[in-house]
C-alpha positions as CSV (number, residue, x, y, z in Angstrom):
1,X,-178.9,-25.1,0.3
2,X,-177.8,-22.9,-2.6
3,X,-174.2,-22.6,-0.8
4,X,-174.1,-25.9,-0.3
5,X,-174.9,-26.8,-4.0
6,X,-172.5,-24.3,-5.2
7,X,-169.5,-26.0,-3.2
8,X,-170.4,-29.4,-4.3
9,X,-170.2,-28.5,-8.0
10,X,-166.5,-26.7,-7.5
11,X,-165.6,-30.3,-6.0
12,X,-167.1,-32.2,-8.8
13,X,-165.0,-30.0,-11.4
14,X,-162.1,-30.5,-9.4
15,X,-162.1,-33.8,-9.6
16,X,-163.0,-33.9,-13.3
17,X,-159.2,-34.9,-14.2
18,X,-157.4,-34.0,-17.5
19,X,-158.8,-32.9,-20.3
20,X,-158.3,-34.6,-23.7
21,X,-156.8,-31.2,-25.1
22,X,-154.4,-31.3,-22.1
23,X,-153.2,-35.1,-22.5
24,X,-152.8,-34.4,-26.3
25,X,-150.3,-31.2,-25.5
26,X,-148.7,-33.9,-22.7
27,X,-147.7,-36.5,-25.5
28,X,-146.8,-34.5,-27.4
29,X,-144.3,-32.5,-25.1
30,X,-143.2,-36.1,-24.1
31,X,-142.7,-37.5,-28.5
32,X,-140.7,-33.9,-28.6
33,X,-138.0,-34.9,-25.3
34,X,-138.2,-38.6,-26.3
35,X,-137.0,-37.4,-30.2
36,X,-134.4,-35.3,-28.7
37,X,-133.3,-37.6,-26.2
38,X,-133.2,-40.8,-29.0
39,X,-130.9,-38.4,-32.0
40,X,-128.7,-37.1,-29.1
41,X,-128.0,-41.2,-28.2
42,X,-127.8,-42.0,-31.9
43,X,-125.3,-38.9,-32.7
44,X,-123.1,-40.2,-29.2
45,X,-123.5,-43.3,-30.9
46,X,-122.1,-42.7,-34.5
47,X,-119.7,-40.3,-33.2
48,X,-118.3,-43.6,-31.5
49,X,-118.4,-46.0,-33.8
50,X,-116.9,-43.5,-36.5
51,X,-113.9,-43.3,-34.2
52,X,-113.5,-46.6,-33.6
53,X,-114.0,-47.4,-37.0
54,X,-111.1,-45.1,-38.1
55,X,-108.4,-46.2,-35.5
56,X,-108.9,-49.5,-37.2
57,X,-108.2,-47.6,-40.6
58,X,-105.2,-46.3,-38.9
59,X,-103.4,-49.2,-37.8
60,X,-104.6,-51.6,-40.7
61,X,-102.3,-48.6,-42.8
62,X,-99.8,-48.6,-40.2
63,X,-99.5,-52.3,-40.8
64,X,-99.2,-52.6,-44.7
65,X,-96.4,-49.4,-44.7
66,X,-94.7,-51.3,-41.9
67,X,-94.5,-54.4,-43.6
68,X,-93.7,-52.4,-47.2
69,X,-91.5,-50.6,-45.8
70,X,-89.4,-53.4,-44.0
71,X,-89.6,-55.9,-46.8
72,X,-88.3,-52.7,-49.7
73,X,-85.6,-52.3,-47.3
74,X,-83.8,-55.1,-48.2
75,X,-83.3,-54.6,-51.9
76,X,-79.8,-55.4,-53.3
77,X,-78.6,-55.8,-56.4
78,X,-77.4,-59.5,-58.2
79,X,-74.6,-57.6,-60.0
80,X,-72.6,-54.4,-59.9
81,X,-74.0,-51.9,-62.6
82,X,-77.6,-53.4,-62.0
83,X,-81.1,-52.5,-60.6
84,X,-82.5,-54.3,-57.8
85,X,-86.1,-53.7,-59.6
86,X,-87.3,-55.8,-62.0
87,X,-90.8,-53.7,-62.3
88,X,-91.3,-50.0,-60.7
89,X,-94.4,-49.1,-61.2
90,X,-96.7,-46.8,-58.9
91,X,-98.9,-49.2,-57.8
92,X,-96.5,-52.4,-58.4
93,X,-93.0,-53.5,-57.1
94,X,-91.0,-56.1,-58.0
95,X,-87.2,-56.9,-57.0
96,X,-84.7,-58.5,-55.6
97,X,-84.0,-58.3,-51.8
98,X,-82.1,-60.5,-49.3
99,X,-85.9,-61.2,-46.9
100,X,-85.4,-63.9,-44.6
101,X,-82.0,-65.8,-46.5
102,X,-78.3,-65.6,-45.8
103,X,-78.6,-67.6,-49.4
104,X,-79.5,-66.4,-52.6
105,X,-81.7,-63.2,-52.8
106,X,-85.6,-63.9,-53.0
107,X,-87.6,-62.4,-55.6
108,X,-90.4,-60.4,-54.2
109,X,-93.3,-58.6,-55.7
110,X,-96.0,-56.1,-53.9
111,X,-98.7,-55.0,-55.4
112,X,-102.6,-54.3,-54.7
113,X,-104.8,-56.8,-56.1
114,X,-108.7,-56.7,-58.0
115,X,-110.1,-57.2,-54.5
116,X,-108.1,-53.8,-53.0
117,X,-105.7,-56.1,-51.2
118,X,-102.3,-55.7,-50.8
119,X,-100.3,-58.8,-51.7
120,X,-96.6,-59.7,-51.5
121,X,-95.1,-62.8,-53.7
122,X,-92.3,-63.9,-53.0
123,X,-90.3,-66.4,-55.2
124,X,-87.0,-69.0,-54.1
125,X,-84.0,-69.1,-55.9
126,X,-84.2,-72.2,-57.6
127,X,-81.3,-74.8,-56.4
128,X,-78.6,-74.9,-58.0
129,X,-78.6,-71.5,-59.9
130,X,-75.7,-69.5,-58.6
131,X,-75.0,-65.6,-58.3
132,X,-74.9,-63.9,-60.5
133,X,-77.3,-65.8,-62.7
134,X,-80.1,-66.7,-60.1
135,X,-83.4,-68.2,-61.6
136,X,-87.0,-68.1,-60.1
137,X,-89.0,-70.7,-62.2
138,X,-91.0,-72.0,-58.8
139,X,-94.4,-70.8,-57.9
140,X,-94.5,-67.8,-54.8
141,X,-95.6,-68.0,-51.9
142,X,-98.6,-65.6,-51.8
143,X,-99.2,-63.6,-48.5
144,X,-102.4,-61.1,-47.9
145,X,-100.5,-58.0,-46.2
146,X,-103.5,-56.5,-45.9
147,X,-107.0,-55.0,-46.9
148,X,-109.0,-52.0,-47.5
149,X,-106.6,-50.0,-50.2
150,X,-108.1,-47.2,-51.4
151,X,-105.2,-45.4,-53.3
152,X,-106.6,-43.0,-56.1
153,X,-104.8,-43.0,-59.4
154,X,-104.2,-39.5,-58.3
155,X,-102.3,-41.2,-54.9
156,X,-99.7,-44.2,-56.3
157,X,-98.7,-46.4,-53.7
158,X,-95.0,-46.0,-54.5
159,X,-92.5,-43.4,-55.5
160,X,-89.0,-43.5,-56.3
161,X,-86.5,-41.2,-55.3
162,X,-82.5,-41.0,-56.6
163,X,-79.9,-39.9,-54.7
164,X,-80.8,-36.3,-54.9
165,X,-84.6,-36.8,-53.4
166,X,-85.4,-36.3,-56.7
167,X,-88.6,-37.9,-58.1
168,X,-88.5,-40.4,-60.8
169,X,-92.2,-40.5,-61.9
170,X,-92.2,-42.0,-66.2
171,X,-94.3,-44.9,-64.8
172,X,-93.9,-47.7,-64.9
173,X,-89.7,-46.6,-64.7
174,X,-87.3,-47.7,-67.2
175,X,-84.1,-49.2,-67.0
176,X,-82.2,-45.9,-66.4
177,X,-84.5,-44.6,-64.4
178,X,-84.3,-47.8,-62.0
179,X,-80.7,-48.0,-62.0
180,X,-80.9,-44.3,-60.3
181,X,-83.3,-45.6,-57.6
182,X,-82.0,-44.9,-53.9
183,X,-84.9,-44.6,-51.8
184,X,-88.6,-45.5,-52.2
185,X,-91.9,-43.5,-50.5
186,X,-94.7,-45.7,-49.4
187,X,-98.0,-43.9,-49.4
188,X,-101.0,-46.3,-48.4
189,X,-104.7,-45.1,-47.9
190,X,-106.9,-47.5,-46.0
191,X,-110.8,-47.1,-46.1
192,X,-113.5,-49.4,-45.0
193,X,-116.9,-49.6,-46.5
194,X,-118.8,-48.2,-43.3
195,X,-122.0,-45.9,-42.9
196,X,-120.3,-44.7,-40.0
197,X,-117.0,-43.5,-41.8
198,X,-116.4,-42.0,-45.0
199,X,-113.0,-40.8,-45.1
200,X,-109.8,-42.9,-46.2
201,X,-106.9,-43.1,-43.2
202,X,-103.3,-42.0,-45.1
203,X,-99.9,-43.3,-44.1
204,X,-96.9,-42.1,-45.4
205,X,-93.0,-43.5,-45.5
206,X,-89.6,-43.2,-46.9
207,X,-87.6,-46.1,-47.2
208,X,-83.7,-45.3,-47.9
209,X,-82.4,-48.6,-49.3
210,X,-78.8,-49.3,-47.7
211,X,-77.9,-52.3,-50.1
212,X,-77.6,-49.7,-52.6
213,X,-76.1,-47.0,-50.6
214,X,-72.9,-49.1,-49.9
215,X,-73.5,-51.2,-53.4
216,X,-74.1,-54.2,-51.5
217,X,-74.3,-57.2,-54.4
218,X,-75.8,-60.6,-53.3
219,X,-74.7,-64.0,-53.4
C-alpha cells in the first residue's frame, strides 16, 4: 500500500498545474515581447509617415520655385535705360514681365504673406495707357502659389545677381543696384507642422532673365 500511496501523490503533483510565481514570470515575458513588438511597429510606422510627409515638403518646394522661377523669367523692361523691378527685396519681388500677354506688360508681385504663403499679384495694364507710360490703377488678381514657407531671415527667398554672378545684397536694392540685375536665385524652404517631421525641405534656382540679356523693351 505504501508504493501505491507514494505513486498516487507524484500524479496528484503532476497534475497540480502552474504555479502563481510561474504565470507571473509568463506575463511578464509576454508585456516584454508585446512592448517590443508594439515600439518596433510604431518606429516602422513614423519612419513612414516621416517620409511621406517630406516628399510632400519636396514637391510643394518644387512647385513654388517652378512657378517663381517661370513667372521672374519674363521680366522686361518698359524703356531702355530702365529696371524691370519696381521692388527687390529678399523676401519680396515686384516687376514688370510680359506673363500671359502679347499686349502691354503685367505688373506682377511675389511675396510670402502673414500666414507663410506664397502669393503672386498680378496687375493689367489699364486700357488705354500706352508704352512707355503704362498705368496699373486696377485691383490684382491674387493667386495662392503655395504654402508652408519657412525661409529664416538668415535664408531670403530671393537674390539678385548682375552680369558678373556677382551678388547684390543692400536690401531692399536701390535703383542702381536694380538697373544691374541680370539673373535672380530662388531659394524656397517648405516645412509642415508635423510630429512626424521636423526638418524644412530646401529648393534652390537661378533664373537668367533673357528680356534683359538682349534689352528686350515692351510694348
Amino acid at each position: 500500500m505504501t508504493g501505491r500511496w507514494v505513486t498516487l501523490k507524484r500524479i496528484e503533483r503532476g497534475e497540480q498545474g502552474v504555479s502563481l510565481v510561474e504565470l507571473v514570470v509568463t506575463l511578464s515575458i509576454l508585456s516584454l515581447v508585446l512592448t517590443i513588438v508594439y515600439g518596433s511597429f510604431m518606429s516602422a510606422s513614423s519612419t513612414v509617415s516621416g517620409a511621406n510627409e517630406k516628399l510632400q515638403n519636396l514637391d510643394e518646394a518644387r512647385t513654388l520655385v517652378a512657378v517663381a522661377s517661370k513667372d521672374i523669367r519674363t521680366a522686361v523692361r518698359l524703356e531702355a535705360g530702365t529696371s524691370p523691378f519696381l521692388t527687390a527685396d529678399d523676401d519680396e519681388a515686384v516687376f514688370y514681365g510680359n506673363l500671359n500677354t502679347t499686349d502691354a506688360p503685367k505688373k506682377v508681385r511675389i511675396h510670402v504673406d502673414t500666414e507663410d504663403k506664397l502669393i503672386e499679384e498680378v496687375w493689367t495694364a489699364d486700357v488705354g495707357s500706352t508704352a512707355p507710360d503704362y498705368t496699373y490703377t486696377g485691383g490684382p488678381k491674387i493667386r495662392l502659389v503655395g504654402r508652408y514657407v519657412a525661409n529664416t531671415t538668415a535664408e531670403p527667398i530671393f537674390t539678385y545677381y548682375d552680369d558678373d554672378g556677382v551678388a547684390l545684397t543692400s536690401y531692399p536694392l536701390d535703383d542702381s543696384d536694380r538697373l544691374a540685375i541680370k539673373s535672380v536665385g530662388i531659394t524656397l524652404r517648405v516645412k509642415r507642422t508635423s510630429t512626424f517631421n521636423d526638418e524644412a525641405t530646401t529648393v534652390i534656382n537661378r533664373v537668367r532673365l533673357p528680356n534683359l540679356d538682349y534689352n528686350a523693351v515692351a510694348g
